[in-house]
C-alpha positions in Angstrom: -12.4 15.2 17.0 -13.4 12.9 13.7 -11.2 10.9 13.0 -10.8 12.3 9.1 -9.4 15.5 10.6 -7.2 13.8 13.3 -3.2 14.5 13.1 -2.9 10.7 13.4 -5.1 10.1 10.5 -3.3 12.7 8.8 0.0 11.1 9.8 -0.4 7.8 8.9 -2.5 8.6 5.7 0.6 10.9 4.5 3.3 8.0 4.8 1.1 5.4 3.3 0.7 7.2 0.0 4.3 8.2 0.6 5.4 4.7 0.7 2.8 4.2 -2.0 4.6 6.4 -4.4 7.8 5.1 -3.6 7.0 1.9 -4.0 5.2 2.2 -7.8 8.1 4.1 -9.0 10.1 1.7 -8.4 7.8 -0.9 -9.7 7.8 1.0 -13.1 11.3 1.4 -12.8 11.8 -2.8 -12.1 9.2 -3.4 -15.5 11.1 -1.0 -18.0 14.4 -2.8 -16.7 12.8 -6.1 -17.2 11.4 -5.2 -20.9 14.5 -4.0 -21.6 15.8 -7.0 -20.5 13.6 -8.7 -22.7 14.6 -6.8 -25.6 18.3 -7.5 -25.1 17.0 -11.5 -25.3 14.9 -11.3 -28.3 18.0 -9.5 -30.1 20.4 -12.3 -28.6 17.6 -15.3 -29.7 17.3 -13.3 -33.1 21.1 -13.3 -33.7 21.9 -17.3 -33.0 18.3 -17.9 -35.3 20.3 -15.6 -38.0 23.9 -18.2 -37.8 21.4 -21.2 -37.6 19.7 -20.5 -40.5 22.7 -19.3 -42.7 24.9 -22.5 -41.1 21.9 -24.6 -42.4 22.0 -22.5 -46.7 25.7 -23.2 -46.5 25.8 -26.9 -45.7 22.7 -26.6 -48.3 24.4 -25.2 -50.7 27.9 -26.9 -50.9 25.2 -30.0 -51.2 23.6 -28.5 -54.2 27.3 -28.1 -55.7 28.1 -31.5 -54.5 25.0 -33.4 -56.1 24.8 -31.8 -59.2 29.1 -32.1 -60.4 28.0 -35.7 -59.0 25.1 -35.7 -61.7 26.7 -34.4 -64.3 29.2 -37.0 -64.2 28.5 -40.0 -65.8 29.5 -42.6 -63.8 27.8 -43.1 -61.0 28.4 -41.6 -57.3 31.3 -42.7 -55.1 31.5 -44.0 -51.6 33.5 -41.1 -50.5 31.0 -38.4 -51.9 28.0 -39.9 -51.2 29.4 -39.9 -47.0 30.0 -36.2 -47.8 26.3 -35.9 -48.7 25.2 -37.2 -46.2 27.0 -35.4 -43.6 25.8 -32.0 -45.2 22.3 -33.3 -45.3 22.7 -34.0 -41.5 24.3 -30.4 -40.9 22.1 -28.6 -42.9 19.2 -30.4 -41.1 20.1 -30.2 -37.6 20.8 -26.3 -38.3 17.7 -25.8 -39.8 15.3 -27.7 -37.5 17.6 -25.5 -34.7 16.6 -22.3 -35.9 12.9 -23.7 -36.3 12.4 -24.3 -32.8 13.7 -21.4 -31.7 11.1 -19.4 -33.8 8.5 -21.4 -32.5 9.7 -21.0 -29.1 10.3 -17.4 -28.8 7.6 -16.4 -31.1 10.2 -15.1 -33.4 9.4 -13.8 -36.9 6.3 -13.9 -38.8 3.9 -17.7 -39.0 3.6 -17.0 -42.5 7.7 -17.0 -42.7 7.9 -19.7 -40.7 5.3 -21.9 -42.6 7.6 -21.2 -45.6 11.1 -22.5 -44.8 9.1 -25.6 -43.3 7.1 -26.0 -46.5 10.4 -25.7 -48.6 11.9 -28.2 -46.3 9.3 -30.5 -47.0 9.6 -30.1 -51.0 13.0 -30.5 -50.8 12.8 -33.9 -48.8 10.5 -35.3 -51.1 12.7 -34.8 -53.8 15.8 -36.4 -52.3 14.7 -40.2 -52.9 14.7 -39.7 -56.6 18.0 -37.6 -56.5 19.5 -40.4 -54.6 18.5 -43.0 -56.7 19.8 -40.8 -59.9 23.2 -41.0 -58.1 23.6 -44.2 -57.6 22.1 -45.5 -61.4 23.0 -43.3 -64.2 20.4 -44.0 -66.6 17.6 -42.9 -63.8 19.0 -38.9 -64.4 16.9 -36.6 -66.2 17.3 -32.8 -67.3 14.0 -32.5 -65.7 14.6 -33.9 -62.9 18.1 -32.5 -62.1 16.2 -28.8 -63.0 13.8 -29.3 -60.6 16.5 -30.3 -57.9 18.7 -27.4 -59.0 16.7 -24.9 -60.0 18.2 -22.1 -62.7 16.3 -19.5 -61.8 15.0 -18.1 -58.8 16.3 -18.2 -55.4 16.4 -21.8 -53.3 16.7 -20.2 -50.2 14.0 -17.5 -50.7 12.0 -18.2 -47.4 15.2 -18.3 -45.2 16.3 -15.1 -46.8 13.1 -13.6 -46.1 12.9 -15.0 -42.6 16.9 -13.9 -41.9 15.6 -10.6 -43.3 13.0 -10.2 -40.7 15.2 -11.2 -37.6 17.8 -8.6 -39.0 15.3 -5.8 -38.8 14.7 -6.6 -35.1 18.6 -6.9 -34.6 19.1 -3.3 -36.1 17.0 -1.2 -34.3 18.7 -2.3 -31.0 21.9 -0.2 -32.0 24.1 1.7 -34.6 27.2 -0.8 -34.1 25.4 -3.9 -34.5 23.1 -2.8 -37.3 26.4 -2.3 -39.2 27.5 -5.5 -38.8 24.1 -6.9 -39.5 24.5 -4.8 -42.6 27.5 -6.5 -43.8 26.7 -10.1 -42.7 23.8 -9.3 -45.3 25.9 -8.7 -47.7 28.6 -11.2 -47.3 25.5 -13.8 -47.2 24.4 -12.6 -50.8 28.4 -12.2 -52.1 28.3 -16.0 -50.8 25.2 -16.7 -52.1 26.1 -15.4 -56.0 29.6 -16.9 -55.3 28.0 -20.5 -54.5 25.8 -20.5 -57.6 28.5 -19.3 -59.8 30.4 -22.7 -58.7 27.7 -24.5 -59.7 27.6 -23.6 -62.8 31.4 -24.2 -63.2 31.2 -27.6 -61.6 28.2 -28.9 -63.8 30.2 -27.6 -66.6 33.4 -29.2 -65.8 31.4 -32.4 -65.1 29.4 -32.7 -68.3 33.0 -31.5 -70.6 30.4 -30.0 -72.8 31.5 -26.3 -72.3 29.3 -23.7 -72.0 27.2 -21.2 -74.5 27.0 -17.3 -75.2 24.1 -17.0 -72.7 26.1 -19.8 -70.2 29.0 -16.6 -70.5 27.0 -14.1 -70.1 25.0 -15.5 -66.7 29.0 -16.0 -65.6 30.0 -12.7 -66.6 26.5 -10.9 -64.5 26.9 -13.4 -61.3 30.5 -11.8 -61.6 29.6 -8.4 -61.6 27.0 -8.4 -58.9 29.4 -10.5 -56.6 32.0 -7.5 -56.8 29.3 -4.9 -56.9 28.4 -6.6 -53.4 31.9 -7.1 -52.1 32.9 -3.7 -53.1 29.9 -2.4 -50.6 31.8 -4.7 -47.8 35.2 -3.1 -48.5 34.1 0.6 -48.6 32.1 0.2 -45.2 35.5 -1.5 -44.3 37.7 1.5 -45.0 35.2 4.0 -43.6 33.6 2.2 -41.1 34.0 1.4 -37.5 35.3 -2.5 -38.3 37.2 -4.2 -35.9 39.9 -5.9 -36.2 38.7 -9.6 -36.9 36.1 -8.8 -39.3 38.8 -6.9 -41.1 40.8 -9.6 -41.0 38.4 -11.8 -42.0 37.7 -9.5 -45.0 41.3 -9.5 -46.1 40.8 -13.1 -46.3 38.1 -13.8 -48.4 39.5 -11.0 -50.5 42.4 -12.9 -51.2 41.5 -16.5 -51.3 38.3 -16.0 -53.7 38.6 -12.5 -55.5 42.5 -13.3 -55.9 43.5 -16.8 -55.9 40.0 -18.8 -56.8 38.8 -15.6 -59.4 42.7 -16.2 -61.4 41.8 -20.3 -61.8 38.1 -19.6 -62.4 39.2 -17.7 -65.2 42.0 -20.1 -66.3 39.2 -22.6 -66.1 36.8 -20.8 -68.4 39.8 -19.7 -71.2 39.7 -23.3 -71.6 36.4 -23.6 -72.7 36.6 -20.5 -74.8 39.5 -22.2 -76.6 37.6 -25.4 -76.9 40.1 -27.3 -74.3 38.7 -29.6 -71.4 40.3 -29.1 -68.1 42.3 -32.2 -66.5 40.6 -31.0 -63.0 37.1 -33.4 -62.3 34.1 -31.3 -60.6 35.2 -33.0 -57.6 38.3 -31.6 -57.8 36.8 -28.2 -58.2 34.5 -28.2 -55.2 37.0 -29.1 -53.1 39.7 -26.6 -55.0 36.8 -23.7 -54.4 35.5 -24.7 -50.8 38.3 -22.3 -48.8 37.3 -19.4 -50.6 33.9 -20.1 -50.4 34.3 -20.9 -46.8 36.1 -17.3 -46.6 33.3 -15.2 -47.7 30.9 -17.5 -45.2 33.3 -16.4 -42.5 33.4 -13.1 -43.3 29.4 -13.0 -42.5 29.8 -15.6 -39.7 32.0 -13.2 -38.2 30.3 -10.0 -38.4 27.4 -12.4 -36.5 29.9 -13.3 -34.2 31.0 -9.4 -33.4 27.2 -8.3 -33.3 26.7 -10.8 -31.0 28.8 -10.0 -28.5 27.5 -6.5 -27.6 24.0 -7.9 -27.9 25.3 -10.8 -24.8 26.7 -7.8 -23.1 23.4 -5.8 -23.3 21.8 -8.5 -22.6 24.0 -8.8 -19.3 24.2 -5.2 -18.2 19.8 -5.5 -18.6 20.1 -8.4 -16.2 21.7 -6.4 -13.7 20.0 -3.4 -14.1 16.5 -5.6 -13.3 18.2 -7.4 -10.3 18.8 -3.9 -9.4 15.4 -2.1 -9.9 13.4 -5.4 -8.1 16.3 -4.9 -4.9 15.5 -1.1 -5.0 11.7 -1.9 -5.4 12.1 -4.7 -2.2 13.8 -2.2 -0.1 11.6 0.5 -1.2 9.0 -1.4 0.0 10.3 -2.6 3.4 11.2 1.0 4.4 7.7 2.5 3.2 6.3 -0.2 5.6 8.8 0.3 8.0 8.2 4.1 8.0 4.6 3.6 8.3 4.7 0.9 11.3 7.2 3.3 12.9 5.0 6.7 12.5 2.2 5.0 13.5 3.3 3.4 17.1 5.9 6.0 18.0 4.1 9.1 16.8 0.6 8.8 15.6 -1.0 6.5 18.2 1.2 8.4 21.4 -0.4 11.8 19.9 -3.7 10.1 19.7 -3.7 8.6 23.4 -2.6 12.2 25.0 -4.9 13.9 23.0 -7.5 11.7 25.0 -5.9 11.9 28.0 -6.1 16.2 27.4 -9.9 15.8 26.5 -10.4 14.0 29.5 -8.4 15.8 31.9 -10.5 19.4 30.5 -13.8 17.5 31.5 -12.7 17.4 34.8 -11.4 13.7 35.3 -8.0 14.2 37.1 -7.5 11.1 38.2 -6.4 9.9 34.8 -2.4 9.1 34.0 -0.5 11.0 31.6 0.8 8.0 29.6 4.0 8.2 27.6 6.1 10.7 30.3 9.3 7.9 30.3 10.1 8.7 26.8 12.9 11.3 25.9 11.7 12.8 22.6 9.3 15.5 21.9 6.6 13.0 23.0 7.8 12.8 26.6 8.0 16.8 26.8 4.4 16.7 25.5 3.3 14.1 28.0 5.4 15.6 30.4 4.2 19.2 29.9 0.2 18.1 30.4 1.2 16.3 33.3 1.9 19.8 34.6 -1.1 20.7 33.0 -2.7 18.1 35.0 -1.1 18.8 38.7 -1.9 22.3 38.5 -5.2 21.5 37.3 -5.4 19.2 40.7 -4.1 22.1 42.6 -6.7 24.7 41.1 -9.5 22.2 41.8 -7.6 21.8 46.0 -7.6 25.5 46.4 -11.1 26.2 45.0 -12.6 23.4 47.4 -10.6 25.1 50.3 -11.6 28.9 49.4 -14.5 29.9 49.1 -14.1 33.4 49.0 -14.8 34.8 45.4 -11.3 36.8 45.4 -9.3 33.7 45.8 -10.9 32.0 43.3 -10.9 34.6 40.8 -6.8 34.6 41.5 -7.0 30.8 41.4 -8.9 30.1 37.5 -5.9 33.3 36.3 -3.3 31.3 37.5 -4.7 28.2 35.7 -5.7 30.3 32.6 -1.6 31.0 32.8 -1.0 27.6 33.7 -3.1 26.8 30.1 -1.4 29.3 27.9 1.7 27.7 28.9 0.4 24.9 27.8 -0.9 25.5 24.5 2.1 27.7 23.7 4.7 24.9 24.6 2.0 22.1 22.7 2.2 24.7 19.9 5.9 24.7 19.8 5.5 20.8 19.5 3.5 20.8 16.8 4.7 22.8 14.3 7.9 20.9 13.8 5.9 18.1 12.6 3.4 19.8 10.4 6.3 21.6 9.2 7.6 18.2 7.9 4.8 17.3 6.7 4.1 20.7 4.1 7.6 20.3 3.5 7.3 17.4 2.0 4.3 17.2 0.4 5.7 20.2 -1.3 8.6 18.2 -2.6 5.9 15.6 -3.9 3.8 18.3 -5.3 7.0 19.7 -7.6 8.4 16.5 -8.6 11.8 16.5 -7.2 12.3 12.8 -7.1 10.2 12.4 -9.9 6.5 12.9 -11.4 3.4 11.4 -9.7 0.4 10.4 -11.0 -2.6 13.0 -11.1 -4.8 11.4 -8.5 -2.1 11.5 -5.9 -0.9 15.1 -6.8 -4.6 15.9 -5.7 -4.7 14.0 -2.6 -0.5 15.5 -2.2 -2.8 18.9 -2.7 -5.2 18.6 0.1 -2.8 17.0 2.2 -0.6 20.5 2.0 -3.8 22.6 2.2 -4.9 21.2 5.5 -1.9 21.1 6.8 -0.9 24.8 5.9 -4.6 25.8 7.7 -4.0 23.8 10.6 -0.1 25.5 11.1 -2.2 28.9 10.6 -4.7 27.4 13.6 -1.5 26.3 15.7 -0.1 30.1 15.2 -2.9 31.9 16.3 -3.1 29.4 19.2 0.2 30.3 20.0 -0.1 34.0 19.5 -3.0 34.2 21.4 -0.8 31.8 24.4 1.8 34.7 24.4 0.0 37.3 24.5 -2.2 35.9 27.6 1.3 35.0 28.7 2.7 38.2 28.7 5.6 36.9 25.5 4.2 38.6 22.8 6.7 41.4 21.5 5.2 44.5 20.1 8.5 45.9 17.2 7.5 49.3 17.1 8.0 51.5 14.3 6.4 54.3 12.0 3.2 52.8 9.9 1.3 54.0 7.4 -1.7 53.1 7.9 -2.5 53.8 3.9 -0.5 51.6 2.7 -1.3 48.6 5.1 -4.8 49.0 4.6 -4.5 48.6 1.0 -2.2 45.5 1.7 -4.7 44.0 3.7 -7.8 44.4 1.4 -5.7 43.0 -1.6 -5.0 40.1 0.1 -8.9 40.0 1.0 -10.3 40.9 -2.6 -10.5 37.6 -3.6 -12.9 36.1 -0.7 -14.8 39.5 -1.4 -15.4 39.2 -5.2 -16.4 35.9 -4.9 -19.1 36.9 -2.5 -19.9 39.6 -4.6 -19.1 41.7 -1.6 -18.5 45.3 -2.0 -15.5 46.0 -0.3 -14.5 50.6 0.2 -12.4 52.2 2.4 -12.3 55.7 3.7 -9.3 57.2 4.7 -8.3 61.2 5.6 -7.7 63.3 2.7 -4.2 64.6 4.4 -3.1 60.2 5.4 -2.8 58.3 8.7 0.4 57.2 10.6 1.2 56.3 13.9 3.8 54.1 16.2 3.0 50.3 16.4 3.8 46.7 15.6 2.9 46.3 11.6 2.3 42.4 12.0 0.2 43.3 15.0 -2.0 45.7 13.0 -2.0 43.8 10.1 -3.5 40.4 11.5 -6.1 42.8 13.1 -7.2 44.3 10.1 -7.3 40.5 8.4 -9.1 38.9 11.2 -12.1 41.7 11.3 -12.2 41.7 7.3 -12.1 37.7 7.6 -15.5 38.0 9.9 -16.8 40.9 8.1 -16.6 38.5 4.7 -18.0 35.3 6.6 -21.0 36.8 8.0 -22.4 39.6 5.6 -24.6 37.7 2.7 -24.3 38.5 -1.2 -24.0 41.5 -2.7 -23.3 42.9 1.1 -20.9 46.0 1.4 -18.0 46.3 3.9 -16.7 49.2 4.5 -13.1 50.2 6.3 -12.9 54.1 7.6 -9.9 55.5 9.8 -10.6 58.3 12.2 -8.0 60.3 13.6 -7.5 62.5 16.9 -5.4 64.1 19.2 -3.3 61.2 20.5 -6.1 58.3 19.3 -6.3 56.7 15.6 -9.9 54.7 15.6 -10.0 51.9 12.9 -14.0 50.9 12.1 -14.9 48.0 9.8 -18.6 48.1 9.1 -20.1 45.1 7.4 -24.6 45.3 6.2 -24.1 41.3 7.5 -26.4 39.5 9.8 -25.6 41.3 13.3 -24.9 39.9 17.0 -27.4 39.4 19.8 -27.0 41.7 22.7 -26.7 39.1 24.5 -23.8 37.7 22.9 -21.2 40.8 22.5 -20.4 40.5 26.6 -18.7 37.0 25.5 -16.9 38.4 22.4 -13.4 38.5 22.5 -12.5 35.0 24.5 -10.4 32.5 23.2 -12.4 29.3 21.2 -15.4 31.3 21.3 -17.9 31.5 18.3 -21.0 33.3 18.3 -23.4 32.5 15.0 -27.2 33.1 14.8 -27.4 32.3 11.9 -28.0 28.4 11.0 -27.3 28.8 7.2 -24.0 30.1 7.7 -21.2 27.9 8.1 -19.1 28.1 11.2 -15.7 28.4 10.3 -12.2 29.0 12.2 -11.3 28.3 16.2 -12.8 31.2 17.7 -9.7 33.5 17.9 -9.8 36.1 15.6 -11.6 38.8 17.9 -9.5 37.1 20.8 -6.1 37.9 19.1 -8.1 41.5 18.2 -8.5 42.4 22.1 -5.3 41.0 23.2 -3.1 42.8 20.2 -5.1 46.0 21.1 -4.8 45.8 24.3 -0.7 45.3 24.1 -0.9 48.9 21.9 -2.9 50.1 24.8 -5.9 50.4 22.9 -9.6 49.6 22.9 -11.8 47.6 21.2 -15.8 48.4 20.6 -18.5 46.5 19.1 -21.9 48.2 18.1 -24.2 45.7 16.0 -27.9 46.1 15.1 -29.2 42.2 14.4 -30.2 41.7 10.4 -28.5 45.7 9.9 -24.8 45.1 10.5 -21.7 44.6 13.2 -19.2 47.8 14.0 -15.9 47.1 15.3 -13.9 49.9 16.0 -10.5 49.3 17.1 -8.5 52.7 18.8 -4.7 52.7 19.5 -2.8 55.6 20.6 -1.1 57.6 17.6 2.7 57.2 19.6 4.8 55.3 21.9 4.5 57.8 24.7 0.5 57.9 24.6 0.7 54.2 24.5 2.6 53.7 27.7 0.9 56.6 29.0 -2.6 54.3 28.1 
């Protein structure tokens, strides 16, 4: 047998791919856990990039405020401020060069973004010796200079905006709950931002004593209004939103330390200069009076960071898990596909492969071979088991031919061994099925995606794999049809048939193998119908079996023809084909099992040999005949006569 067409082949080819399959999915499955995984980090990186980088504009900023109510003093600075500065400077820096390296690191945010903050970085060191040395010597400060280092318009901390507005992006498309909070961290961020620069502008005034202009009101009056246009965003999502409790907490705070307490002395503060008074407080004295409700409003962003956080760790977690999962899953998934296969292979494949040898042999005649495998307890051991008895009465047919010589008792002797080999091949039958039932079984599962889809390629191979199995079970049940009925177990269900009706049953199940031979495929039945007693299964796989050869030897554009005759007691079924005719000399061995008669080179040989061998037996069990008139390169005959009723087949 080639070894493409082998049932060990077929075995072992079947649980590889199976294995195969199981073992991709779950590869698939292990890479969408880990790039989920790897989301869940990017948002966690992205969200302690966001703190760094707002940790860095606040220490920034309460430096701005710091230096300049220092430079618009006169005097110069003291030792007490100047540590302060300092000590921001150091914050702001080790914040900032934090969040730096984690964009470098994980590739976070744009290069162009990045390039920004560290070219703004770099401006702003380069300015610092000259503000320092303004601080410490009065007559080195400059309106210029002081503008440049403070700028009035525009935004200082436009790159880390801009970069903070990026990571927030990322952070919000990861879910609903944290872009909310990322929403409002935004927002508290820009209330802090206007609240900051507003404090500037106080301290420098309080500093300099000079008061402050109509256009000096009117910048307080719009950083005013766009701080509680901002803040009244934060306290709406508050009261309609899904806040918990320490952001709303942290929101009642800031509203009442700034928008309460600081807003009622900011505007005590600025009725003195409208009425031409100086306050007694120093900028100093301000910054420090202003720094808890400043520090409020960055809290109130800190902790919606904080909040958003949390579920992003926890997704972050849970993706973890799921991977350490999916790569366990994808381990075991892979140690039982090999498993599987290892096992199939020496318990089942190879056993099947060495006592299908062992059968080859012992059928060429060499008896002295062992049946291997006969220990065993399964289905294998029967098998083994079952050939050895094969085998012995093999032995014994070959004993009692050598000792008679008479023609009669051999004649008995090769029935009794053609028993002995229906026996055989029903029982080896029997064996077979369950596996190739398996086997269709679940290549059908694969085929309709139960435990999931499979790629195209293996879908075809799953395909073939269920089409040669389904034709080799069709093989095994002729095999075992044609056992019984040489065995005397085949059981005829009688019952009324019309034979109408079955006929056109059996040509539409045919008319698809005819049209595409461009066969011309007629029947011919009595005017008044056909009936008679018999087994409809019987009938019916004799009228596909002689329309199957009819089909497979009659060329193109051939016609086939199917005519019913009836008599007295005797109903004659005739399937004439114009195909390529039988030799004379060939019809006398027409009708055994596994034999094939072709004269024809250019036609393929198809099928075991056992469709006119299941004919004359099924006939013959109906009491019936079977005849075959053929003309060579005219056409083939086979007429097929059962009695009409039980009592004319038991009188047959």
């Amino acid at each position: 047998m080639s070894k493409s067409l082998s049932v060990r082949r077929t075995l072992e080819a079947i649980t590889g791919a199976m294995a195969l399959v199981l073992a991709v999915t779950s590869a698939i499955s292990a890479i969408g856990a880990y790039d989920e995984m790897r989301m869940a980090g990017r948002i966690v990186t992205a969200s302690g990039i966001a703190r760094d980088l707002f940790t860095a504009m606040q220490y920034r900023r309460v430096e701005l405020g710091t230096v300049n109510t220092a430079l618009a003093s006169p005097r110069a600075v003291d030792a007490e401020t100047w540590h302060d500065i300092v000590q921001l400077r150091a914050h702001s820096t080790a914040a900032l060069n934090s969040a730096l390296f984690a964009l470098a690191k994980d590739h976070m945010g744009s290069a162009s973004g990045r390039a920004a903050i560290v070219n703004a970085h770099i401006a702003i060191d380069a300015q610092r010796p000259k503000i320092d040395a303004a601080l410490r010597r009065p007559e080195l400060r400059s309106a210029a200079a002081i503008a440049v280092w403070i700028p009035t318009v525009g935004n200082p901390f436009a790159a880390e905006d801009s970069m903070s507005a990026e990571l927030t992006n990322e952070i919000d498309r990861s879910d609903a709950f944290i872009a909310e909070m990322m929403k409002i961290k935004q927002l508290g961020w820009a209330v802090r931002e206007f609240a900051g620069n507003d404090r500037l502008v106080i301290g420098a005034v309080i500093a300099s004593g000079k008061g402050y202009d109509k256009a000096g009101r009117e910048g307080m009056l719009d950083r005013a209004a766009r701080i509680d246009a901002l803040w009244g965003v934060i306290l709406n999502d508050a009261s309609v939103g899904r806040v918990p409790p320490a952001l709303r907490a942290a929101i009642a705070s800031a509203n009442a330390l700034y928008f309460r307490r600081l807003r009622t002395f900011r505007k005590t503060l600025i009725d003195m200069f409208a009425a031409g008074k100086r306050p007694s407080i120093s900028g100093r004295d301000w910054i420090e009076a202003s720094n808890p409700a400043l520090k409020s409003l960055a809290d109130v962003a800190n902790t919606a960071v904080d909040i958003s956080d949390n579920p992003a760790r926890e997704e972050l977690d849970a993706a973890r898990r799921n991977l350490v999962v999916q790569l366990c899953i994808m381990l075991l998934s892979l140690g039982f596909g090999l498993f599987a296969t290892f096992f199939i292979s020496r318990r089942i494949a190879r056993p099947m492969s060495r006592i299908t040898e062992t059968m080859r042999l012992v059928a060429d005649g060499d008896m002295t071979c062992e049946v291997p495998f006969g220990d065993r307890a399964d289905e294998i051991g029967e098998l083994s088991r079952a050939l050895a008895v094969f085998r012995r009465n093999a032995i014994e047919k070959q004993r009692v031919e050598d000792e008679l010589v008479q023609s009669r008792i051999a004649t008995q002797s090769a029935e009794a061994a053609s028993r002995v080999k229906s026996q055989f091949l029903a029982h080896m039958s029997h064996e077979l099925r369950t596996p190739l039932n398996a086997i269709i079984g679940f290549s059908e599962m694969m085929l309709q995606g139960i435990f999931g889809p499979i790629e195209k390629r293996y879908g075809e191979y799953v395909g073939l794999i269920n089409k040669s199995g389904a034709h080799l079970l069709e093989v095994i049940s002729d095999i075992l049809d044609t056992s019984n009925i040489e065995a005397g177990k085949f059981v005829l269900h009688m019952e009324d048939v019309d034979l109408a009706g079955l006929i056109g049953d059996c040509t539409a199940l045919m008319r698809y193998a005819f049209e595409e031979r461009r066969i011309l495929l007629s029947t011919d039945m009595p005017a008044d119908g056909a009936s008679l007693t018999a087994d409809r299964r019987a009938l019916k796989k004799i009228l596909i079996n002689l329309l199957s050869n009819a089909v497979k030897f009659t060329p193109k554009d051939g016609e086939v023809l199917v005519s019913v005759t009836t008599g007295a007691d005797i109903l004659e079924i005739a399937v004439r084909d114009s195909g390529i005719g039988i030799p004379n000399a060939a019809l006398e061995r027409l009708g055994r099992p596994f034999e094939q008669v072709n004269n024809n080179a250019f036609v393929a040989r198809e099928g075991a040999g056992l469709g006119l061998a299941l004919v004359y037996g099924l006939a013959r069990l109906h009491g019936g005949t079977v005849r075959i008139d053929s003309t060579e390169h005219v056409g083939t005959v086979v007429t097929v006569a059962v009695p009409t009723s039980r009592q004319a087949a038991a009188a047959a």
